[in-house]
C-alpha positions as CSV (number, residue, x, y, z in Angstrom):
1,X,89.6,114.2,56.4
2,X,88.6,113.3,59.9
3,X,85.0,111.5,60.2
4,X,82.8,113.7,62.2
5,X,80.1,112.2,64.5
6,X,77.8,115.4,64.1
7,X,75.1,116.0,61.5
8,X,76.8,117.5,58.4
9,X,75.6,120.0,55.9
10,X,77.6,121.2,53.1
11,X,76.6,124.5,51.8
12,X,77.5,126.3,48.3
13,X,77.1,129.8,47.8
14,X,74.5,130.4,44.6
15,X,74.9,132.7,42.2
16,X,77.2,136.0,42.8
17,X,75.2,137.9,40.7
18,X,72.2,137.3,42.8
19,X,71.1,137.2,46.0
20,X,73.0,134.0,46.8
21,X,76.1,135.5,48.3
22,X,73.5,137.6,51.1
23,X,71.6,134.3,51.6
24,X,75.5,132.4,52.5
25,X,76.3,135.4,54.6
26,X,72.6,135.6,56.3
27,X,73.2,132.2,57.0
28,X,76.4,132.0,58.6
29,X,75.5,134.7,60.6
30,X,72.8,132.7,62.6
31,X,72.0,131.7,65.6
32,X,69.3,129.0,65.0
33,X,71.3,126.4,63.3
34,X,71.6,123.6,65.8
35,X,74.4,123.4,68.6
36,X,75.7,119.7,67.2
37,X,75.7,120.8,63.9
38,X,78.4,120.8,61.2
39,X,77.8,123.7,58.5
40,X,80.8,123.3,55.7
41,X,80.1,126.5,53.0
42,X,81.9,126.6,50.2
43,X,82.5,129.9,48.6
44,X,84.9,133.0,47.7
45,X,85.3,135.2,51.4
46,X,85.3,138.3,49.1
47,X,81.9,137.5,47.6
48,X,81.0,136.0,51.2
49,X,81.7,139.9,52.4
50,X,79.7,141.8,50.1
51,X,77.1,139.6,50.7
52,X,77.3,140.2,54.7
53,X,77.8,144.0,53.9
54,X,74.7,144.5,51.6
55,X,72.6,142.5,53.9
56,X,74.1,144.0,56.8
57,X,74.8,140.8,59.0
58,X,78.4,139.6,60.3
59,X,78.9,136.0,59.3
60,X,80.6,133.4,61.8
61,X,82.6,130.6,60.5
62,X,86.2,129.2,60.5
63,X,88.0,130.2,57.1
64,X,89.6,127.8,55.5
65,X,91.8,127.4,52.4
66,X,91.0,124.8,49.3
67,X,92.5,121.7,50.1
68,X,92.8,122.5,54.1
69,X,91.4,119.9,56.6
70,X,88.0,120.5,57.4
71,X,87.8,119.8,61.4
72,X,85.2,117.2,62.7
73,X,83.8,118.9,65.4
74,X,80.3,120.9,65.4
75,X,80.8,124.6,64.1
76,X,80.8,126.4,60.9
77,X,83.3,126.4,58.3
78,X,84.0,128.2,55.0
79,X,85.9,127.0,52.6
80,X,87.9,129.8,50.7
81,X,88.1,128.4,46.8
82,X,89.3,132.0,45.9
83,X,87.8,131.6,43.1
84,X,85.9,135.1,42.0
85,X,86.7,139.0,42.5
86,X,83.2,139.8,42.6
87,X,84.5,143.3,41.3
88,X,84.7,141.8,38.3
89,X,81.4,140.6,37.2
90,X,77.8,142.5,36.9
91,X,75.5,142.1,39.1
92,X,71.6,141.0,38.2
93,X,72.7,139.3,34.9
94,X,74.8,136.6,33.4
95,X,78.4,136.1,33.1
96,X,81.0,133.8,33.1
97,X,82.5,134.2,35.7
98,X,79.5,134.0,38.0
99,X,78.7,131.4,36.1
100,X,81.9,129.4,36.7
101,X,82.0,130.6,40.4
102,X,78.5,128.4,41.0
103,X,79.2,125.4,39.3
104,X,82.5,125.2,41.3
105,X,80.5,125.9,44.0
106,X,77.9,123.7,44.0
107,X,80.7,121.0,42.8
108,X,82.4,121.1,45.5
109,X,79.3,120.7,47.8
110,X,78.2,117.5,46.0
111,X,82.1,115.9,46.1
112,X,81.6,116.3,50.3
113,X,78.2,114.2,49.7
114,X,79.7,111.8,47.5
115,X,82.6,111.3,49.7
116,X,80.1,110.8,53.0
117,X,81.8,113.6,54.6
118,X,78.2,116.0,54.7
119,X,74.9,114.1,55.2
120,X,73.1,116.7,52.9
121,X,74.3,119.0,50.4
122,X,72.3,122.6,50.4
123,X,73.1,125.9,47.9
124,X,71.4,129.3,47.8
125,X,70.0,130.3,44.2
126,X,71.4,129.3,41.2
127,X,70.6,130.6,38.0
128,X,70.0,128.1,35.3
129,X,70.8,129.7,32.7
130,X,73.8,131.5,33.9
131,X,74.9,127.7,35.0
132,X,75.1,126.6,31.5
133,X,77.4,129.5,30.1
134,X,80.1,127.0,31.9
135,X,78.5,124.1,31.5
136,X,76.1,124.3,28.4
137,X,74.3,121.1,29.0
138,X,73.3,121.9,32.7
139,X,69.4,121.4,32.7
140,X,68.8,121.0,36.6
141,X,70.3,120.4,39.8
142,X,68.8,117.0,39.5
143,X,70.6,116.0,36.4
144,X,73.6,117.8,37.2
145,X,74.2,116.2,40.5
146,X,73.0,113.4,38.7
147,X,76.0,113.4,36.3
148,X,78.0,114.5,39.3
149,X,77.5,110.9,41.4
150,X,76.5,108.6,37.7
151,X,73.4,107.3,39.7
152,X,70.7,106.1,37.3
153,X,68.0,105.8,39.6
154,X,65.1,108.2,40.1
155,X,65.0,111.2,41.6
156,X,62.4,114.0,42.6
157,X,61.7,117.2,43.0
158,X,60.0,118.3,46.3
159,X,58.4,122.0,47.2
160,X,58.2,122.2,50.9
161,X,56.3,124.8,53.1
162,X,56.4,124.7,56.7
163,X,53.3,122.8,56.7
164,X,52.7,121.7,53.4
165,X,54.9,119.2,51.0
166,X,54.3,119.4,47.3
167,X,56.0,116.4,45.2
168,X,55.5,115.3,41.5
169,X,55.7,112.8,38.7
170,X,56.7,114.8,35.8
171,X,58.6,117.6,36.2
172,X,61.0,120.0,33.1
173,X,58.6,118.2,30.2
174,X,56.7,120.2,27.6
175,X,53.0,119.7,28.5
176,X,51.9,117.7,25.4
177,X,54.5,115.5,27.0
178,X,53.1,114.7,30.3
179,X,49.7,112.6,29.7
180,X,52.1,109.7,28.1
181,X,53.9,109.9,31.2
182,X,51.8,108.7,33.7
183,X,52.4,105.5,34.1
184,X,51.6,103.2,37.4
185,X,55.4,102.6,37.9
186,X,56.3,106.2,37.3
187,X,53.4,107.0,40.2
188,X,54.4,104.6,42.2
189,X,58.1,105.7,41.8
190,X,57.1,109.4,43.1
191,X,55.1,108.1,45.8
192,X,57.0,106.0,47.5
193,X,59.8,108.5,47.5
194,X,57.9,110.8,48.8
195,X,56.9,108.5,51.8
196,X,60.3,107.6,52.5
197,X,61.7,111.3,51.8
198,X,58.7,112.8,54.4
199,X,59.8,110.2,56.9
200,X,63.4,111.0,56.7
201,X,62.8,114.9,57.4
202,X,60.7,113.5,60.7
203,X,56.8,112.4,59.8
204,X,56.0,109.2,61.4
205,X,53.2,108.7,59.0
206,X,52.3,111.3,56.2
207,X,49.3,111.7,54.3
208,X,49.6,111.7,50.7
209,X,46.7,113.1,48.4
210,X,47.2,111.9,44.9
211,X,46.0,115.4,42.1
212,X,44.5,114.0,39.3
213,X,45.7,115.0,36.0
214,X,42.5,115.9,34.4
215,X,39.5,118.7,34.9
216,X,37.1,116.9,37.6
217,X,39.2,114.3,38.0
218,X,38.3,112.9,35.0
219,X,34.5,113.2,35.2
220,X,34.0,109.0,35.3
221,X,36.0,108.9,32.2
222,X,34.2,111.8,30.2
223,X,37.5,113.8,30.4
224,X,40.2,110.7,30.3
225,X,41.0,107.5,31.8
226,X,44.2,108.4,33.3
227,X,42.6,108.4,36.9
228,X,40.2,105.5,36.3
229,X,43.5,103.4,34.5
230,X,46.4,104.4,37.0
231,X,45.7,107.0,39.8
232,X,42.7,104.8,41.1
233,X,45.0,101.8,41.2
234,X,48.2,103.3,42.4
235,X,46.5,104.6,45.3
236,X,45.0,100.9,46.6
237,X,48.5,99.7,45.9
238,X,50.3,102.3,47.7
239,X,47.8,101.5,51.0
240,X,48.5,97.9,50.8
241,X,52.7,98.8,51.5
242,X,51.5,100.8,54.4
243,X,51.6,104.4,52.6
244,X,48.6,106.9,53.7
245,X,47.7,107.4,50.3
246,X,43.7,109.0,49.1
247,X,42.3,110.3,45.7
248,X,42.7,111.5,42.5
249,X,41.0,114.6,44.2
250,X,40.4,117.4,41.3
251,X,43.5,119.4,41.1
252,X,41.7,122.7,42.3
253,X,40.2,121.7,45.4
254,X,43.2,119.1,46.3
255,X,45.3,122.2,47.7
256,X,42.1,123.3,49.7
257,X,42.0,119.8,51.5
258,X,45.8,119.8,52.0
259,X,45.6,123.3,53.5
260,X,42.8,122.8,55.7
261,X,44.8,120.1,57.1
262,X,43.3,116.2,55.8
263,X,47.1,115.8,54.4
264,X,50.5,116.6,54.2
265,X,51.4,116.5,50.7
266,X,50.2,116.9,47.8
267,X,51.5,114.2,44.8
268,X,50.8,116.6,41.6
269,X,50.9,115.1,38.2
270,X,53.1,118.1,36.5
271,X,55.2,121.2,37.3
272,X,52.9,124.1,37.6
273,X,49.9,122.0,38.5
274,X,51.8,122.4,41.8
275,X,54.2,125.1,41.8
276,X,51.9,127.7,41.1
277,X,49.8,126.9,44.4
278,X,53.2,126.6,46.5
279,X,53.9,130.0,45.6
280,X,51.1,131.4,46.3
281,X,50.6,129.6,49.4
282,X,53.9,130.7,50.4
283,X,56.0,132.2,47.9
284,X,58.9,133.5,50.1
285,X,59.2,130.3,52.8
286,X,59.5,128.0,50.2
287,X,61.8,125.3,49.8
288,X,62.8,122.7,47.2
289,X,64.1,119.3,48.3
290,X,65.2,116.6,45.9
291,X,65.2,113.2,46.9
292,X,66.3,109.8,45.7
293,X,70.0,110.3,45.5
294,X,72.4,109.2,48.5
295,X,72.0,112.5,50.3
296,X,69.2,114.9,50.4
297,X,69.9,118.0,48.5
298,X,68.0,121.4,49.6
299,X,67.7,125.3,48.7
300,X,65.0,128.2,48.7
301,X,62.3,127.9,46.2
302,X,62.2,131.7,45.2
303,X,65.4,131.8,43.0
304,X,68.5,134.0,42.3
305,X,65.9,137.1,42.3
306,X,68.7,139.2,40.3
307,X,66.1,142.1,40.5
308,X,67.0,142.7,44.4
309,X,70.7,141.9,44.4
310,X,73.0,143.4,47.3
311,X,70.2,146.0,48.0
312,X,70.0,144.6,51.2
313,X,66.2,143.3,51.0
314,X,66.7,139.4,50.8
315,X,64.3,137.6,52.6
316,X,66.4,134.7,54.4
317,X,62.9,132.9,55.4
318,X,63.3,130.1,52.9
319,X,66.7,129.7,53.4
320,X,66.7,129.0,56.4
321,X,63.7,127.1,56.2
322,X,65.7,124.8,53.9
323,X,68.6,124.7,56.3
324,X,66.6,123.6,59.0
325,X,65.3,120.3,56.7
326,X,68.7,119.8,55.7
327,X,70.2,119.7,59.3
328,X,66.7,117.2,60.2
329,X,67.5,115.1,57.5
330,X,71.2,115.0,58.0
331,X,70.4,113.7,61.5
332,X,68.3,111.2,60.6
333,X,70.3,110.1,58.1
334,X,73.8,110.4,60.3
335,X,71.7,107.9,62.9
336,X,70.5,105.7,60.7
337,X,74.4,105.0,59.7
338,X,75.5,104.4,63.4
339,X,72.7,102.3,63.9
């Protein structure tokens, strides 16, 4: 395959029982992805077409078979993997063969990452639990692309508004789980990937408020030591490498301070302590970013929403939302190579 000088995105369609296949077509359809960009979509062009029909939009792109060349230059390009009759599966609920359709799918746009041919991978909605009729172990698409590339490092999960980041430590962990959890080097970890994944999407400096994990941040210790013992110290260490880092602020007003404006993301200590005020904030402009592997990896935060499938009421906002941070990231990340 020909090394291409532009940006490069590789895109799988989500689920085909869900909105995914609207979200592809919406997508491809587009006139605001940027000129010198590369868009590579994998897919099946029948599911790609009831997708454009139900959503009423006319996708652009250069078809190409599995296996074909992919051309270098700037454009859009779907890659036909033939690989579902969406005739034959249900819509709004699991199967097998929507469930084999995404995995390959979403395989395919993590081979072109690990290969270095697309400078981030991004996928409409997958359904977890659809996912592992195929492939019974998946948990997330952190582990899964995790097994995909063997990397061993860590990685995190990021909910991104337009002007709001959201990162945390813990993330799929029963709560009587997470107080053990956080540690100083798992904080630390999450931190600093959050600095240099913030930087990467185009913030020269962002500002990082740590949540605490307890009610009143602890209360002086009344309520737990977990701020007093780590989140006081990981924030002076974090300043001292040069990361705008404050708090533990209480986790109810830390969103207020965020929102107003005194920072860019919030550093959450669990799953909902965060997700819930994302999607509150913002529920349908959401997007989900996870960082630490070799490529960024992006999608809307809402889900497959199998409730709404091909009635033609998708709400493309956090798609494309999530295509624009993966074509920002791509660039930065396709400069810092030539460079």
């Amino acid at each position: 395959m020909p090394v291409s000088t532009c940006p490069t995105v590789a895109l799988a369609t989500g689920c085909p029982a869900g909105i995914g296949a609207e979200l592809a077509a919406y997508v491809l359809s587009s006139s605001d992805l940027p000129a010198n960009g590369r868009l590579i979509v994998f897919g099946d062009t029948r599911v790609l077409e009831k997708g454009a029909k139900a959503l009423g939009v006319v996708p652009r792109a250069h078809i190409l078979t599995k296996g074909e060349t992919i051309p270098s230059a700037a454009g859009s390009y779907f890659v036909d993997l033939a690989n579902l009759d969406p005739a034959t599966i249900p819509v709004g609920t699991y199967s097998e063969g929507a469930s084999a359709f995404a995995v390959e799918t979403f395989s395919a746009a993590i081979d072109l990452g690990i290969s270095g041919e697309a400078d981030a991978v991004a996928w409409t909605p997958f359904n977890k639990a659809c996912m592992r009729l195929t492939h019974p172990g998946y948990e997330d698409e952190i582990v899964f692309t995790a097994e995909k590339t063997g990397y061993k490092g860590a990685a995190s999960e990021f909910n991104i508004l337009p002007n709001l980041w959201n990162a945390r430590v813990t993330s799929h962990v029963p709560i009587s789980r997470v107080a053990a959890l956080i540690t100083f080097d798992a904080v630390m970890r999450s931190l600093r990937l959050t600095h240099q994944a913030m930087r990467e999407s185009g913030f020269a400096n962002p500002r990082i408020a740590l949540a605490a994990l307890n009610p009143h941040a602890g209360d002086g210790g009344n309520f737990g030591r977990e701020e007093i013992d780590v989140l006081e110290p990981v924030a002076v260490a974090a300043r001292k490498e040069g990361i705008l880092c404050d708090g533990p602020f209480p986790s109810d007003t830390v969103f207020v301070r965020a929102q107003r404006g005194d920072y860019d993301a919030v550093l959450t200590m669990y799953h909902d302590q965060g997700q819930i005020a994302m999607k509150l904030i913002g529920f349908e402009a959401g997007v989900t970013l996870l960082g630490g592997f070799a490529f960024p990896l992006v999608t809307a935060a809402h889900g497959s929403a199998y409730d709404i499938a091909y009635k033609g009421v998708a709400n493309p906002g956090a798609m494309m939302n999530a295509m624009a941070i993966a074509f920002r990231m791509a660039d930065a990340r396709k400069k810092a190579k030539a460079a």
